[in-house]
C-alpha positions as a Markdown table, in Angstrom:
| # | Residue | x | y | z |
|---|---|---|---|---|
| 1 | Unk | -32.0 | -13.4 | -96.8 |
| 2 | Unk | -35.2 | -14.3 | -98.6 |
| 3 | Unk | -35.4 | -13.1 | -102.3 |
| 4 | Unk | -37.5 | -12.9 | -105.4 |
| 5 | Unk | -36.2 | -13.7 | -109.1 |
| 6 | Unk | -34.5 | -10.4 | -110.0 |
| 7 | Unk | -36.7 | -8.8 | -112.8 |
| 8 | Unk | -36.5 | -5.9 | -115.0 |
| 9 | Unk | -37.9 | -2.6 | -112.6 |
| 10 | Unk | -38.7 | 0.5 | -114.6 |
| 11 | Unk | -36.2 | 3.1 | -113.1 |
| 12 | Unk | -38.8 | 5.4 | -112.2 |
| 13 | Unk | -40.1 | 2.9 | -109.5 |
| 14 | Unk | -37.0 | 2.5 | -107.5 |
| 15 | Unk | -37.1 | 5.2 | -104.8 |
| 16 | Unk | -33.2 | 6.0 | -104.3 |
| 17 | Unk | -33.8 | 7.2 | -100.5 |
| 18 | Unk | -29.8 | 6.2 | -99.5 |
| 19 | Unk | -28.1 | 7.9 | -102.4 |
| 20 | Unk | -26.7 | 10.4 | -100.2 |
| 21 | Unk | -24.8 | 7.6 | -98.5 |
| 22 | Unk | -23.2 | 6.7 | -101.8 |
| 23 | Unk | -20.3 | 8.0 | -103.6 |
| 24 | Unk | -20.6 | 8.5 | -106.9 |
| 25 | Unk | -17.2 | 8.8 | -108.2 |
| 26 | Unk | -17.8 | 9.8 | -112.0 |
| 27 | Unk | -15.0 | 7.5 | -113.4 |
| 28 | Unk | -16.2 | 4.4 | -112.1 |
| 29 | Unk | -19.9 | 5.0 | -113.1 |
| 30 | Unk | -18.6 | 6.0 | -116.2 |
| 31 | Unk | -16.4 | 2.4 | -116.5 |
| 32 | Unk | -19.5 | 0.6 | -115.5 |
| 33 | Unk | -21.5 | 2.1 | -118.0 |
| 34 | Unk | -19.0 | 1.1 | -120.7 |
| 35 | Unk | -19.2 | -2.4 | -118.8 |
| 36 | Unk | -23.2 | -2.6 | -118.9 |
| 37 | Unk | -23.0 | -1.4 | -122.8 |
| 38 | Unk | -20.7 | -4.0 | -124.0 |
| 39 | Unk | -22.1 | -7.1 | -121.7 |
| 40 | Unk | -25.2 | -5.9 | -120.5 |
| 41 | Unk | -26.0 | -5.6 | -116.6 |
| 42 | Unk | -24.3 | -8.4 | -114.7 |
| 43 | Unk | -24.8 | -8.4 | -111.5 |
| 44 | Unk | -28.7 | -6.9 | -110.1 |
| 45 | Unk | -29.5 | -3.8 | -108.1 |
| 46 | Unk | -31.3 | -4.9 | -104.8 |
| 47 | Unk | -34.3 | -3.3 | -103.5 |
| 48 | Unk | -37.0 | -3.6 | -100.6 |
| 49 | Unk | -40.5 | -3.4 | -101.6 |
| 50 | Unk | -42.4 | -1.1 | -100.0 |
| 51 | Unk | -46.4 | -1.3 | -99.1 |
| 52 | Unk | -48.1 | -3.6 | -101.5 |
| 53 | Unk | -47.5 | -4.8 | -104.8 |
| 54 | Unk | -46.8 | -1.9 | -107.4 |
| 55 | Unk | -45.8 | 0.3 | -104.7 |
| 56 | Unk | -42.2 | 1.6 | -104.4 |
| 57 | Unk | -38.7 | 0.1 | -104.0 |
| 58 | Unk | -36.6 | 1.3 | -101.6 |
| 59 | Unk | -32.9 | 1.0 | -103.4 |
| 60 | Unk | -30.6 | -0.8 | -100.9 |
| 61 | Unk | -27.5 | -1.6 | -103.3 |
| 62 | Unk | -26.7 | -0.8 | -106.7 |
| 63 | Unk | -26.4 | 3.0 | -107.0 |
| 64 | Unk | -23.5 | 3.4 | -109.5 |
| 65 | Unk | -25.5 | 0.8 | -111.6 |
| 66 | Unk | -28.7 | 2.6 | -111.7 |
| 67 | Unk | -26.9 | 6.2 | -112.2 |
| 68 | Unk | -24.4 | 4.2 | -115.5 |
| 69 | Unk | -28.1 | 2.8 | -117.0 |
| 70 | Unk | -29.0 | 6.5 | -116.9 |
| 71 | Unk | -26.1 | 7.3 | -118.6 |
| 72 | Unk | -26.9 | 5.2 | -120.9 |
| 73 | Unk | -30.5 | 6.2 | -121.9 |
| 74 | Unk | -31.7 | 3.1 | -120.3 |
| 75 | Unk | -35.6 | 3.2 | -118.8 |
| 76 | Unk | -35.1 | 0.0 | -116.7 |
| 77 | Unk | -32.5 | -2.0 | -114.4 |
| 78 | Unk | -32.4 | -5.8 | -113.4 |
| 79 | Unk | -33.8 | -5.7 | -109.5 |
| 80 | Unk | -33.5 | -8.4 | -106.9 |
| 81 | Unk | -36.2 | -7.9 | -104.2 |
| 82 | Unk | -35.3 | -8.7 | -100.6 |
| 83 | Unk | -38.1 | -10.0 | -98.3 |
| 84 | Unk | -37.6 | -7.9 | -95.3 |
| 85 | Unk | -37.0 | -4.1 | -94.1 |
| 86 | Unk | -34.7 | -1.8 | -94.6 |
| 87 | Unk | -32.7 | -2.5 | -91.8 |
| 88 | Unk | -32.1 | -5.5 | -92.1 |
| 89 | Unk | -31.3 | -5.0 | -96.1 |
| 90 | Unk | -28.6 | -2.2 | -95.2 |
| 91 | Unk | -26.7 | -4.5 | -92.6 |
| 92 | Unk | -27.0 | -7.2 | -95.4 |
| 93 | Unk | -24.9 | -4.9 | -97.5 |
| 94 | Unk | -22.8 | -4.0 | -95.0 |
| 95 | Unk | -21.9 | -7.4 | -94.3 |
| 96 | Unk | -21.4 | -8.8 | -98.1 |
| 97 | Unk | -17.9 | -8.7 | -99.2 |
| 98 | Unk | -18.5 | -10.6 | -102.5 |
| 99 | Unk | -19.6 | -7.2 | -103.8 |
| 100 | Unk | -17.9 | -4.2 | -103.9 |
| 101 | Unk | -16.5 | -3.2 | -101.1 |
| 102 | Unk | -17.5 | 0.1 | -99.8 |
| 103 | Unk | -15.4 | 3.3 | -99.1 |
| 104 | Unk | -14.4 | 4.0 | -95.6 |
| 105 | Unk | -17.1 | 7.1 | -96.0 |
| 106 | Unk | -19.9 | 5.0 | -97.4 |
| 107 | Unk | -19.7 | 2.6 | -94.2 |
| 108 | Unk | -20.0 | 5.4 | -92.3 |
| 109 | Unk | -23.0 | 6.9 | -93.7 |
| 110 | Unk | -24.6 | 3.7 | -93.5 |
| 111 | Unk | -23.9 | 3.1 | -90.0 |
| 112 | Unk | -25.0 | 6.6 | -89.1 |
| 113 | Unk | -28.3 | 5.8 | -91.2 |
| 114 | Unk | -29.0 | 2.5 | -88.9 |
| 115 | Unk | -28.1 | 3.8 | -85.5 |
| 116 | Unk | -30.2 | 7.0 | -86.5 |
| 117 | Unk | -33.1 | 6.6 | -88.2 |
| 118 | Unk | -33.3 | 2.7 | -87.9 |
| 119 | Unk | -33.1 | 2.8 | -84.3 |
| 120 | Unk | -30.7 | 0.2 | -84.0 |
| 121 | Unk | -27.8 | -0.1 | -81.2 |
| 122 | Unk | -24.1 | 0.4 | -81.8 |
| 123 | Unk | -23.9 | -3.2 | -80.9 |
| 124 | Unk | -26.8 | -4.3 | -82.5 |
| 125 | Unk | -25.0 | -3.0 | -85.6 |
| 126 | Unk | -21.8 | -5.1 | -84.9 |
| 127 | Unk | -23.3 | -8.5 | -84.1 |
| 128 | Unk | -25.0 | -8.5 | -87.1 |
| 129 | Unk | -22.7 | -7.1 | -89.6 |
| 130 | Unk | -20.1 | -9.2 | -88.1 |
| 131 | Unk | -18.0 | -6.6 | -87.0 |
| 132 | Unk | -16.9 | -5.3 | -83.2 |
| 133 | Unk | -17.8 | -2.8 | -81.9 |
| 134 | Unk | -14.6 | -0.6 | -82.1 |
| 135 | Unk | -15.1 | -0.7 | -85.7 |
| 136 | Unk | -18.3 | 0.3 | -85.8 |
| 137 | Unk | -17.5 | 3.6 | -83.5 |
| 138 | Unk | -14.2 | 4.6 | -85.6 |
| 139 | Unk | -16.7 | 4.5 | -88.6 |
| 140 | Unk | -19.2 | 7.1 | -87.2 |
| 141 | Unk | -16.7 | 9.2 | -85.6 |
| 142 | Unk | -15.8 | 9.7 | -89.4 |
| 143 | Unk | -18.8 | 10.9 | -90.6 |
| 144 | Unk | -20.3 | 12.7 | -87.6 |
| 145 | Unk | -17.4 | 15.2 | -87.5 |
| 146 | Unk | -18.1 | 16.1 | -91.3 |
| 147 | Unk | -19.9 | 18.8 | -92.0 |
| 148 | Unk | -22.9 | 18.1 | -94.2 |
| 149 | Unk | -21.2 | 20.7 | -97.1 |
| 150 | Unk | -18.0 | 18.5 | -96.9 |
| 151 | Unk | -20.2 | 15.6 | -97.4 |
| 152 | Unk | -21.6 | 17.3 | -100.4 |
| 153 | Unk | -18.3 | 18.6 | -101.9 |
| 154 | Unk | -17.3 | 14.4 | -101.6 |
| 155 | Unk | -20.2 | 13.3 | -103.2 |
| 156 | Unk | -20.2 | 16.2 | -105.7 |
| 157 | Unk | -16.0 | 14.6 | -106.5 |
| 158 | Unk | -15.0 | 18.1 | -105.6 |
| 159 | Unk | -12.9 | 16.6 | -103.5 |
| 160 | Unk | -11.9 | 12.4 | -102.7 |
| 161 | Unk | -13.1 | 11.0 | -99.8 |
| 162 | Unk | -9.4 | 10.4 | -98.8 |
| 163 | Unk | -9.1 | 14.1 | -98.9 |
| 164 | Unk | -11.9 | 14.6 | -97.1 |
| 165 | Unk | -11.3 | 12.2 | -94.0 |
| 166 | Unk | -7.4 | 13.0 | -93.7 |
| 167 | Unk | -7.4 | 17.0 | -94.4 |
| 168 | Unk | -10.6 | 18.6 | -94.2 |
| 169 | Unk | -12.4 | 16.7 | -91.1 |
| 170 | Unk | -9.2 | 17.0 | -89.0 |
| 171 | Unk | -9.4 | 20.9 | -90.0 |
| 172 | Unk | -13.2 | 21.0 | -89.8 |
| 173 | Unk | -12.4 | 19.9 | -85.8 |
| 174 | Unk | -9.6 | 22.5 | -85.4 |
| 175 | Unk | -10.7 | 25.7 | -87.7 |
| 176 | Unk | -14.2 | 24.8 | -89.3 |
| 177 | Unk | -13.7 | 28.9 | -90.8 |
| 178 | Unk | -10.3 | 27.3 | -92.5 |
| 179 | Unk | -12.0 | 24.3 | -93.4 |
| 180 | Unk | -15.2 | 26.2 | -94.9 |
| 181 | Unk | -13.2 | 28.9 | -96.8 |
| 182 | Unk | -10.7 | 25.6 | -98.4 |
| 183 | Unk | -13.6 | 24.0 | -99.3 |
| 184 | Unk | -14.9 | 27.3 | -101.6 |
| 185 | Unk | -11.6 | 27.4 | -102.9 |
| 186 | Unk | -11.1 | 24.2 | -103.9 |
| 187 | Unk | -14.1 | 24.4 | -105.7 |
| 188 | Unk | -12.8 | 27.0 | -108.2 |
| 189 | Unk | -9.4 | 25.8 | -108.2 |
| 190 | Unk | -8.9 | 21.9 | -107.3 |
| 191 | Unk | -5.6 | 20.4 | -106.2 |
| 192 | Unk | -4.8 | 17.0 | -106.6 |
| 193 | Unk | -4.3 | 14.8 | -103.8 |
| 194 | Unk | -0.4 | 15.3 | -103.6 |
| 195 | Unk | -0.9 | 18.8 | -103.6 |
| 196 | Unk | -3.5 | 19.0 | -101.0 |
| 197 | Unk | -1.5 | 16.8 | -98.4 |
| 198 | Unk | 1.8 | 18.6 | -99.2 |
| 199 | Unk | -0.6 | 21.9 | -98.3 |
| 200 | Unk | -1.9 | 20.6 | -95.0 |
| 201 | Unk | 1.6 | 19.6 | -94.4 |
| 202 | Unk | 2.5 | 22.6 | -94.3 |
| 203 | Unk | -0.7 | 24.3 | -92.9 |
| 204 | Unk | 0.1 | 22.7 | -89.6 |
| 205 | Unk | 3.8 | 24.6 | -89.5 |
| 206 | Unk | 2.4 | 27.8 | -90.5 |
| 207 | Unk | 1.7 | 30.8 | -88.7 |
| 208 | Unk | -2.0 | 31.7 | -88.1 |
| 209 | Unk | -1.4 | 34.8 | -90.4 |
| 210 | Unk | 0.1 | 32.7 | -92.7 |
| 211 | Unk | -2.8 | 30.1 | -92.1 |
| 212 | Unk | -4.9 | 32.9 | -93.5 |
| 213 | Unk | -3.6 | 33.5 | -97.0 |
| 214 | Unk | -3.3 | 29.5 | -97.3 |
| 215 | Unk | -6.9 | 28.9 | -97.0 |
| 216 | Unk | -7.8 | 32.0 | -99.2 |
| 217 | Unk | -5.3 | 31.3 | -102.1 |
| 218 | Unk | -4.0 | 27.2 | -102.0 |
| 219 | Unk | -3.1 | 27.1 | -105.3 |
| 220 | Unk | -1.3 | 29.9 | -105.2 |
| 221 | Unk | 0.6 | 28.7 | -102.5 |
| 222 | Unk | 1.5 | 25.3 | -104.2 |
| 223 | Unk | 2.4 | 27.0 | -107.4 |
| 224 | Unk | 5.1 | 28.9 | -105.0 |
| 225 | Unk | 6.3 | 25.7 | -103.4 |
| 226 | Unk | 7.1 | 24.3 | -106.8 |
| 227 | Unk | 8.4 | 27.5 | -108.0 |
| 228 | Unk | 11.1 | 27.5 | -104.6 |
| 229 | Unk | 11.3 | 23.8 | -105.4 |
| 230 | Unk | 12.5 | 24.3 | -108.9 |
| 231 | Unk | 15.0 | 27.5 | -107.8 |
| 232 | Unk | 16.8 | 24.8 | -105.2 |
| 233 | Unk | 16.9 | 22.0 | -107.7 |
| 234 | Unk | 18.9 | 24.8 | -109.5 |
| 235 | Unk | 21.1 | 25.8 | -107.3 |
| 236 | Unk | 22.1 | 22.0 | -105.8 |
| 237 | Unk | 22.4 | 21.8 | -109.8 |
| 238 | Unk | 24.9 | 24.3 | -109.9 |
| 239 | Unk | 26.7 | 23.8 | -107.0 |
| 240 | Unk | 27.4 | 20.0 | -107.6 |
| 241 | Unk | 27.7 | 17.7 | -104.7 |
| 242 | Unk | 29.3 | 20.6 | -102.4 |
| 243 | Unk | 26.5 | 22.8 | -103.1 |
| 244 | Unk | 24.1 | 19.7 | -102.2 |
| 245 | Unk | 26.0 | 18.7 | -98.7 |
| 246 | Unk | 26.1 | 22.4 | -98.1 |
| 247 | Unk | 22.1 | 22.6 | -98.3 |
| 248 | Unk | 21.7 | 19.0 | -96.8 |
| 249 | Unk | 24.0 | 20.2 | -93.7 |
| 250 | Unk | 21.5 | 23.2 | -93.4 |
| 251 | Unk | 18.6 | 21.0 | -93.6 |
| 252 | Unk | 19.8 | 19.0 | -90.7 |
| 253 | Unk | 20.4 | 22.0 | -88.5 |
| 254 | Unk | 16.9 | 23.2 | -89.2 |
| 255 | Unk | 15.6 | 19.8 | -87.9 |
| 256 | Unk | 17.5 | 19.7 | -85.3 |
| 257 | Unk | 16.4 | 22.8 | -84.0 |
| 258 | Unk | 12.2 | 21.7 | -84.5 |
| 259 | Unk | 13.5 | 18.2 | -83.0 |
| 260 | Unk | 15.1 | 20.0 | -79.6 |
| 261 | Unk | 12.2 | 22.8 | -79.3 |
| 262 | Unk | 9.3 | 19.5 | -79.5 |
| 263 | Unk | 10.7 | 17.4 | -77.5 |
| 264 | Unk | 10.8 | 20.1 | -74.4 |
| 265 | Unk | 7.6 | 20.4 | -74.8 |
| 266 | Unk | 7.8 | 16.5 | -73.3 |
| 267 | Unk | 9.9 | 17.0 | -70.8 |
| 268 | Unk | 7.4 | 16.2 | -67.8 |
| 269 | Unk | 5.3 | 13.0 | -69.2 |
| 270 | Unk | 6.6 | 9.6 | -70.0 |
| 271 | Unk | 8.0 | 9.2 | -73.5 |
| 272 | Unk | 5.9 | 6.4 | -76.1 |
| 273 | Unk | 7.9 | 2.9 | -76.7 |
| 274 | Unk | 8.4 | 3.8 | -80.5 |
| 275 | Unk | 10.2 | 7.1 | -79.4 |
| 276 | Unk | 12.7 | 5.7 | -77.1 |
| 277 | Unk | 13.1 | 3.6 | -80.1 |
| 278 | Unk | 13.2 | 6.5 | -82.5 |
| 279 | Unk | 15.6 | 8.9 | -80.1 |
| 280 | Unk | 18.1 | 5.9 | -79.4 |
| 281 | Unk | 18.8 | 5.3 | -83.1 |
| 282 | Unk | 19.0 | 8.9 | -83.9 |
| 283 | Unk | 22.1 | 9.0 | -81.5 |
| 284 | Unk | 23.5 | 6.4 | -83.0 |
| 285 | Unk | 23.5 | 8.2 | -86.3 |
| 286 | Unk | 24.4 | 11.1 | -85.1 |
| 287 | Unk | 27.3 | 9.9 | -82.9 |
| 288 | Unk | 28.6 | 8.3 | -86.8 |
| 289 | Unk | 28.1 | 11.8 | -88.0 |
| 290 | Unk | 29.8 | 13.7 | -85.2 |
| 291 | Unk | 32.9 | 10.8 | -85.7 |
| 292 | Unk | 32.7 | 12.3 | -90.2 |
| 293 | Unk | 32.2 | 15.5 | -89.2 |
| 294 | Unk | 35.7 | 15.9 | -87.1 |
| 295 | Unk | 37.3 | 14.3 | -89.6 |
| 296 | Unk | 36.6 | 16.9 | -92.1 |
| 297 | Unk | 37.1 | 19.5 | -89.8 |
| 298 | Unk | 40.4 | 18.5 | -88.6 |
| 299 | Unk | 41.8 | 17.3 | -92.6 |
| 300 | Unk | 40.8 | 19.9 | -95.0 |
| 301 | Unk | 43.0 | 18.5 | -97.5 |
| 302 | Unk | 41.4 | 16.5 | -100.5 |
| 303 | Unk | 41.7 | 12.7 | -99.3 |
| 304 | Unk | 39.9 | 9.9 | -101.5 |
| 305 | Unk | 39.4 | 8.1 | -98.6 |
| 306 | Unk | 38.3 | 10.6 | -96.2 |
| 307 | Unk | 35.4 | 9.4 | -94.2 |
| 308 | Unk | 35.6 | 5.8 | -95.4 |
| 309 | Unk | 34.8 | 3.6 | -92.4 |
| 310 | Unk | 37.8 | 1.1 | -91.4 |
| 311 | Unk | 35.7 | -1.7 | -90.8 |
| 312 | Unk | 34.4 | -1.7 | -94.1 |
| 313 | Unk | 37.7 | -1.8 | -95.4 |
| 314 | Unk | 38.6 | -4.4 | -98.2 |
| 315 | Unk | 37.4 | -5.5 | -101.8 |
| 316 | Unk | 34.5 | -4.5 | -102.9 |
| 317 | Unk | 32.2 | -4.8 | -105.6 |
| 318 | Unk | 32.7 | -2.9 | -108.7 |
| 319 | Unk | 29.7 | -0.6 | -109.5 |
| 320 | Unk | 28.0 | -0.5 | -112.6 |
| 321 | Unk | 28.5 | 3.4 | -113.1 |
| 322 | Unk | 30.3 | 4.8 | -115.7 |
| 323 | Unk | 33.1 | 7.6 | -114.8 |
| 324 | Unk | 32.8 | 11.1 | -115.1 |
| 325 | Unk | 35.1 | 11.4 | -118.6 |
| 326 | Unk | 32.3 | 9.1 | -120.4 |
| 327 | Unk | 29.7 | 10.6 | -118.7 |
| 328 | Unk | 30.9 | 14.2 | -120.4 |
């Protein structure tokens, strides 16, 4: 890749045509700027020239950098000019990994730039990137089933782009209503990633009626898990370690009962390799428990060693835990 000296550009010159590829994300702009303030700018933005000398540059890489010297009150950036077109400049970035490597979301808007408005072949894109061709697909089928006010909401950090690729494009695909009316609420009242997975987990259990007030209200909703979270951690709490197995036991029946209703639902097609696996363990543990459970059944009396396994019998270790007298 042929290049010029990198030179100080006036900021007003570079022509920032790909920023809607980029994500910002406001703490790392702001880090850099704290970077560039204490040590100056390091590394150089990268631009193509554009018609002859004096005319624009097309900004390639080094958004975050041009958006912390703003910050900053800066009127110019340290520019490296490529000798060629954009094209080729955006596979070039693509293809670096001495620089920062870009989000999952940033590839993809890349990509979707060069096979769109570049003209340039999914396998065109691969060769010369370095990449195969699988890779290249799984990257565009990410951004071309976001809609472009998802897109917005990412680069706007109202909400991550994990958040956006794992939640809201799945849901975009399924409900795009859901995933539109989320979107506005999550504006007004954000959840942090934990929240919004432990949501969608949910989400996909819930009725559609139930769907309904989720979307409309998800903070809300959270606020009510942890509210039934903190009323159970209370009554395990009181209870003790009956209270807890007695919860635990209704837990199990509750899964069971999901387990059983899914896997009819499988009945006429060949099961996967890593669910044989998955079902022939589960009997396993389940033939120990059934083996405990009858033992319980049968000797209600209070035993020490009820449920102890003979095989296991014989010394072992002392535990580092102190009794329940100096724990009082």
């Amino acid at each position: 890749m042929d290049a010029s000296q990198a030179l100080e550009v006036d900021l007003h010159r570079l022509e920032l045509r790909f920023a809607p590829t980029r994500l910002p994300e406001p703490r790392a702009v702001e880090a850099l700027a704290r970077s560039i303030e204490r040590s100056g700018q390091v590394i150089a933005c990268v631009a193509v020239a554009q018609g002859q000398d004096g005319g624009p540059l097309v900004l390639v890489d080094g958004y975050r950098r041009v958006l912390a010297l703003r910050r900053l009150g800066r009127d110019t950036a340290l520019v490296e000019t490529w000798n060629c077109d954009l094209a080729a400049a955006l596979l070039e970035v693509l293809a670096r990994t001495s620089a920062r490597p870009l989000a999952a979301l940033e590839e993809g808007l890349l990509l979707r730039e060069l096979v769109q408005q570049q003209g340039l072949s999914q396998r065109e894109v691969a060769r010369r990137t370095g990449r195969d061709v699988s890779w290249v697909s799984r990257r565009l089928e990410l951004v071309c089933g976001l809609p472009d006010a998802l897109l917005e909401a990412v680069r706007e950090a109202v909400v991550s782009s994990w958040a956006a690729t794992r939640i809201l494009a799945p849901l975009a695909r399924a409900n795009n209503e859901h995933a539109t009316g989320l979107l506005g609420a999550l504006r007004s009242t954000p959840l942090s990633t934990r929240e919004l997975r432990r949501w969608f987990e949910h989400y996909q259990g819930a009725s559609h009626e139930a769907r309904e007030r989720m979307v409309e209200h998800p903070k809300m909703f959270i606020e009510a898990l942890a509210t039934r979270d903190q009323q159970h951690a209370d009554v395990r709490l009181r209870g003790g370690v009956e209270g807890a197995c007695e919860v635990e036991a209704r837990q199990v029946m509750a899964i069971a009962a999901r387990l059983r209703k899914r896997l009819r639902t499988l009945a006429a097609q060949p099961l996967s390799e890593s669910l044989v696996h998955a079902i022939a363990a589960l009997r396993g543990s389940l033939a120990s428990l059934q083996r405990d459970l009858e033992r319980y059944c049968d000797d209600p009396e209070p035993n020490p060693r009820r449920g102890a396994n003979p095989a296991g019998a014989g010394p072992q270790p002392a535990r580092d835990r102190p009794s329940a007298q100096a724990l009082a």
